[in-house]
C-alpha positions as CSV (number, residue, x, y, z in Angstrom):
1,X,-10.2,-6.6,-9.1
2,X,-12.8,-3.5,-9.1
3,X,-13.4,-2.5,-5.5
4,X,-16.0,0.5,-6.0
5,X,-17.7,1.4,-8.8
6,X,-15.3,4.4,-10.4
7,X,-12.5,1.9,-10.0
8,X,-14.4,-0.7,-12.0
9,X,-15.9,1.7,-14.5
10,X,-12.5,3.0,-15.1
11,X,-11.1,-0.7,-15.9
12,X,-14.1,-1.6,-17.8
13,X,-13.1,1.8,-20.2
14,X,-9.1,0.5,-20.4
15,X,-10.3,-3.2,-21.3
16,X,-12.4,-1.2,-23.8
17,X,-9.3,0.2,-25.2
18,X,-7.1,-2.8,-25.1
19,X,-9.9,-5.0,-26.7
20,X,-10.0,-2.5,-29.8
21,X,-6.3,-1.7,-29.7
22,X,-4.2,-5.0,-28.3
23,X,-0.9,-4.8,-27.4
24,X,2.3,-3.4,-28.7
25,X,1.7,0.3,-28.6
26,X,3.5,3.4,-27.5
27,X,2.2,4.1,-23.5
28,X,1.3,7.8,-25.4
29,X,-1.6,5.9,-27.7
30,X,-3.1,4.3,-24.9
31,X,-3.2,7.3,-22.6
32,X,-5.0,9.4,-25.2
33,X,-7.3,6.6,-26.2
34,X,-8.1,5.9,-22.5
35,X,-8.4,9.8,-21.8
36,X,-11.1,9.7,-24.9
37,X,-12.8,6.6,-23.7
38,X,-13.1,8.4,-20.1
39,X,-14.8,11.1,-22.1
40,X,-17.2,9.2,-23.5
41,X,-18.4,7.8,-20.1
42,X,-18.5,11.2,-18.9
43,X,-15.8,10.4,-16.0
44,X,-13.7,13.7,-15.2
45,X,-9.9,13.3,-15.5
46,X,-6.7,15.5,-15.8
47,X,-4.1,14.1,-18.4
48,X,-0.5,14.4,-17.8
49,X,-1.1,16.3,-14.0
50,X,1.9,18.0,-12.7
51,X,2.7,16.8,-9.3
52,X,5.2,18.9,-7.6
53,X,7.3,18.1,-4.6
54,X,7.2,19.8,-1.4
55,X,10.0,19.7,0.5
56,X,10.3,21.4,4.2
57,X,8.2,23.9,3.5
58,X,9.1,24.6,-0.6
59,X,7.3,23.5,-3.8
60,X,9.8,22.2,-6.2
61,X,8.6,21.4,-9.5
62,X,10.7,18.4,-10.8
63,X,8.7,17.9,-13.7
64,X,6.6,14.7,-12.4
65,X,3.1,14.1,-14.2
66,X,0.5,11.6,-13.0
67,X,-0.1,9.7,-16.2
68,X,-4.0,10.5,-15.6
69,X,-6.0,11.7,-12.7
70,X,-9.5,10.0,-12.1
71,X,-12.5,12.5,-10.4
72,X,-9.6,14.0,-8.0
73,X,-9.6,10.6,-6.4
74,X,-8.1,7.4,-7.9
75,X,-4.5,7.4,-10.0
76,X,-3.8,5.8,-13.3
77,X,0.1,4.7,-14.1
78,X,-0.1,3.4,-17.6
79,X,2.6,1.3,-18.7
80,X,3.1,-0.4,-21.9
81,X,6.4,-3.0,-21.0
82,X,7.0,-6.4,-21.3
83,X,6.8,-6.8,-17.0
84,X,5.7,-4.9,-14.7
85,X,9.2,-3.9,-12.3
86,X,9.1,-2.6,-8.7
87,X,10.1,1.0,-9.4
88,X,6.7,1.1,-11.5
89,X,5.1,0.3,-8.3
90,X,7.1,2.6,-6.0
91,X,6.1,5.3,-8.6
92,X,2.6,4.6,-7.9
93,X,2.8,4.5,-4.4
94,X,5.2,7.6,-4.2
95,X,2.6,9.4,-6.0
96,X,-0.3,8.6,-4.1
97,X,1.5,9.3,-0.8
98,X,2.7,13.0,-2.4
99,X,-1.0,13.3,-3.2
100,X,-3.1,11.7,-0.3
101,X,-4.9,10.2,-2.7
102,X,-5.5,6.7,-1.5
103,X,-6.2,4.4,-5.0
104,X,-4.4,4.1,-7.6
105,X,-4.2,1.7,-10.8
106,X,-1.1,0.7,-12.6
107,X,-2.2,-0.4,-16.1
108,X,0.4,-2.8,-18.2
109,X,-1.3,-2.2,-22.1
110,X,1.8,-4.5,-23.3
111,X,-0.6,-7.7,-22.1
112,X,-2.2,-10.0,-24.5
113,X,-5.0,-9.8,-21.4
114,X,-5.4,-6.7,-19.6
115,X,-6.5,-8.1,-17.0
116,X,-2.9,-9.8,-17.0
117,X,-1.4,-6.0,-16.5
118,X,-3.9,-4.3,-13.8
119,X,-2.6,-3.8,-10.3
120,X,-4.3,-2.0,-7.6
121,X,-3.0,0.0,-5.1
122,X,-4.7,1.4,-2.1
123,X,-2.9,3.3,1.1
């Protein structure tokens, strides 16, 4: 699954939180848990980064976050459902386009394996 070394540190610190945590929790408890796990393998992130829109020429912010942003270079989308759908996808992909930034993860916590709920995305 891990394709360079951030992305698999970065998976190795989510299957850290799952192992302690399993699933069934609000997508908010894994996010901070992650975002402290990160911390504690030094690995620079933004949580909850605003991502506006820009449209001919205007910025429009419409409120979209990126769930958390990895080292300015690699996207987490943290879900916490029973299946993953295709808009969760599209979300992913729509926000790495809007960004340029070409990796992104898209993390399903409701798994009774993580490795069950990881998807990787790269433009």
């Amino acid at each position: 699954m891990a394709k360079d070394p951030l992305t698999g540190e970065v998976i190795g610190c989510a299957i850290e939180v799952h192992r302690l945590l399993g699933p069934g929790l609000l997508e908010s408890s894994y996010k901070q848990c992650l975002a402290r796990e990160l911390s504690l393998h030094e690995i620079r992130f933004k949580l909850e980064y605003p991502l506006p829109i820009e449209y001919k020429g205007i910025h429009l912010d419409c409120g979209y976050r990126i769930d958390i942003l990895v080292e300015d270079q690699l996207i987490l989308e943290l879900k916490s459902v029973e299946e993953i759908q295709g808009i969760h996808q599209a979300q992913l992909l729509t926000y790495m386009k809007l960004t340029g930034i070409t990796t992104g993860l898209l993390l399903n916590f409701n798994k009774k394996v993580l490795k069950d709920g990881i998807q990787r995305f790269k433009l």
